[in-house]
C-alpha positions in Angstrom: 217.9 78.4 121.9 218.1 76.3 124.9 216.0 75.8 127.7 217.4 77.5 130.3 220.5 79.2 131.0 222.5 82.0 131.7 221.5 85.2 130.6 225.1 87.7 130.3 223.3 91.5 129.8 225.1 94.1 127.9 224.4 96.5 130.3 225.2 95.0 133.8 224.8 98.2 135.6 221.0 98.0 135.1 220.6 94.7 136.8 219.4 94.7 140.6 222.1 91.6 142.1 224.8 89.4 140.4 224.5 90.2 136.6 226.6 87.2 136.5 223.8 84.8 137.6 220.6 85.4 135.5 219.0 82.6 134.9 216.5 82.3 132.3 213.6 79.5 132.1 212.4 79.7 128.8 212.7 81.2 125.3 210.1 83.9 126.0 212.2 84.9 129.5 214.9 85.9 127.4 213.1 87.6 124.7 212.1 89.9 127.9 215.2 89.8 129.3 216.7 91.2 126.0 214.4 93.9 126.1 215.2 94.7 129.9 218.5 95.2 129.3 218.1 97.1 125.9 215.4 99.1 126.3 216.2 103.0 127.4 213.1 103.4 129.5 214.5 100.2 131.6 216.7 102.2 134.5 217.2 99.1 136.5 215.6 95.2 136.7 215.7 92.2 138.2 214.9 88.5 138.0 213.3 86.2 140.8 215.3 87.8 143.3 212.2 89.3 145.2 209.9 86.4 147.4 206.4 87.3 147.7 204.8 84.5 150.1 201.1 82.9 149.4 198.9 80.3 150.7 198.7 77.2 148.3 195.0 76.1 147.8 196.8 72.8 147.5 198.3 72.1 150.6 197.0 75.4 152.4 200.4 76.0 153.6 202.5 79.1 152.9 205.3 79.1 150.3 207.7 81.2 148.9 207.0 82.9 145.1 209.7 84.6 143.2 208.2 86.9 140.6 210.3 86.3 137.1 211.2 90.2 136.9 210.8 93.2 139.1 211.3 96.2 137.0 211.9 100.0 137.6 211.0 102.4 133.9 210.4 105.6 133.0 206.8 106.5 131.6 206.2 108.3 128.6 205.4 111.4 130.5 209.5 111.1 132.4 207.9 109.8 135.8 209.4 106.6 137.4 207.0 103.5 137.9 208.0 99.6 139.7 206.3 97.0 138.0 206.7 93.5 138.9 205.8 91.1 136.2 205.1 87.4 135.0 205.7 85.5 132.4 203.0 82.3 131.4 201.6 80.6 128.7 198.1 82.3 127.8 196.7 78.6 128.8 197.7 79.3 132.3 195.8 82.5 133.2 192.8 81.5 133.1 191.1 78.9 134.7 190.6 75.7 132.6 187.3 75.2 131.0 184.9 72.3 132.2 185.5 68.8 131.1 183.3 66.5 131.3 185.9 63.5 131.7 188.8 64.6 134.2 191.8 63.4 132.8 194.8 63.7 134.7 195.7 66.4 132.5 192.6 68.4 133.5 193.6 68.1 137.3 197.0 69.6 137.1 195.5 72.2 134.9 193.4 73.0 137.9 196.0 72.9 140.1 198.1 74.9 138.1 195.8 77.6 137.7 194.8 77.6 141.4 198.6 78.0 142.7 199.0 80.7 140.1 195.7 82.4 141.1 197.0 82.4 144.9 200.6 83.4 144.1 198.9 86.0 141.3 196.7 87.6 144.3 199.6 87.7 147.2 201.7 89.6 144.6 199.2 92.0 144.0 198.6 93.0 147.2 202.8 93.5 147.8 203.0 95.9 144.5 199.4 97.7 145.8 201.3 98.0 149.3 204.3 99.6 147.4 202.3 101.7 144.8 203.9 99.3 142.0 201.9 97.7 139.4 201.5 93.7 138.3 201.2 92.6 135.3 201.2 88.9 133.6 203.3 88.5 130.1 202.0 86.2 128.1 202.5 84.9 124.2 200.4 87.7 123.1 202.4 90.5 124.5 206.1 89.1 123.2 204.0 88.7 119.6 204.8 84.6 119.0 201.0 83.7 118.3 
């Protein structure tokens, strides 16, 4: 499976904007994308097309995050819920464990981990403002450890 590309739903009416313009990342963003659009429970989704601004501990300016999916389900017990959620490697939720030689590798780890932190925060307080919920999809929950 490629890279990225263009996801084409089987159930169109589901997705929230241009079901003709989903654009997946990554392998794992279409295994969930696949289960979006198949799953019963799913009444409607949609991917990156919400911004959520943060401040980067980088630069300490403000940018612009797009969640992967935003996502409105039926609970086991028939009641609606919105939850926006992430996908990212395991390696990337977390922050990196001390090393005592940093590697340029370690650095953009750190990096990595703070700009998701900041983005990871912002977008919980926009679902807690909302009454929606957060969540971070990693290898674990799509089962490919």
């Amino acid at each position: 499976m490629a890279y990225s590309g263009l996801f084409k739903p089987r159930n169109p009416h589901k997705y929230i904007g241009d079901p003709t313009n989903i654009v997946y990342r990554s392998s794992w963003e279409v295994k969930v994308m696949n289960w979006l659009d198949l799953n019963d429970d799913i009444i409607s989704w949609a991917s990156e097309e919400l911004v959520v601004p943060y401040r980067s501990p980088i630069d300490g300016k403000y940018h612009r995050y797009f969640p992967d999916f935003l996502v409105k389900m039926k609970t086991k017990d028939g009641k609606l819920k919105t939850v926006m959620l992430e996908v990212k490697p395991k390696k990337e939720t977390a922050p990196p464990p001390p090393q005592k030689r940093i590697t340029e590798n370690y650095i953009k780890a750190v990096k990595t981990w703070g700009v998701n932190e900041a983005k990871w925060k912002a977008a919980i307080e926009y679902c807690k403002d909302r009454a929606w919920e957060f969540r971070v999809i990693t290898e674990d929950h799509l089962g490919l450890n």
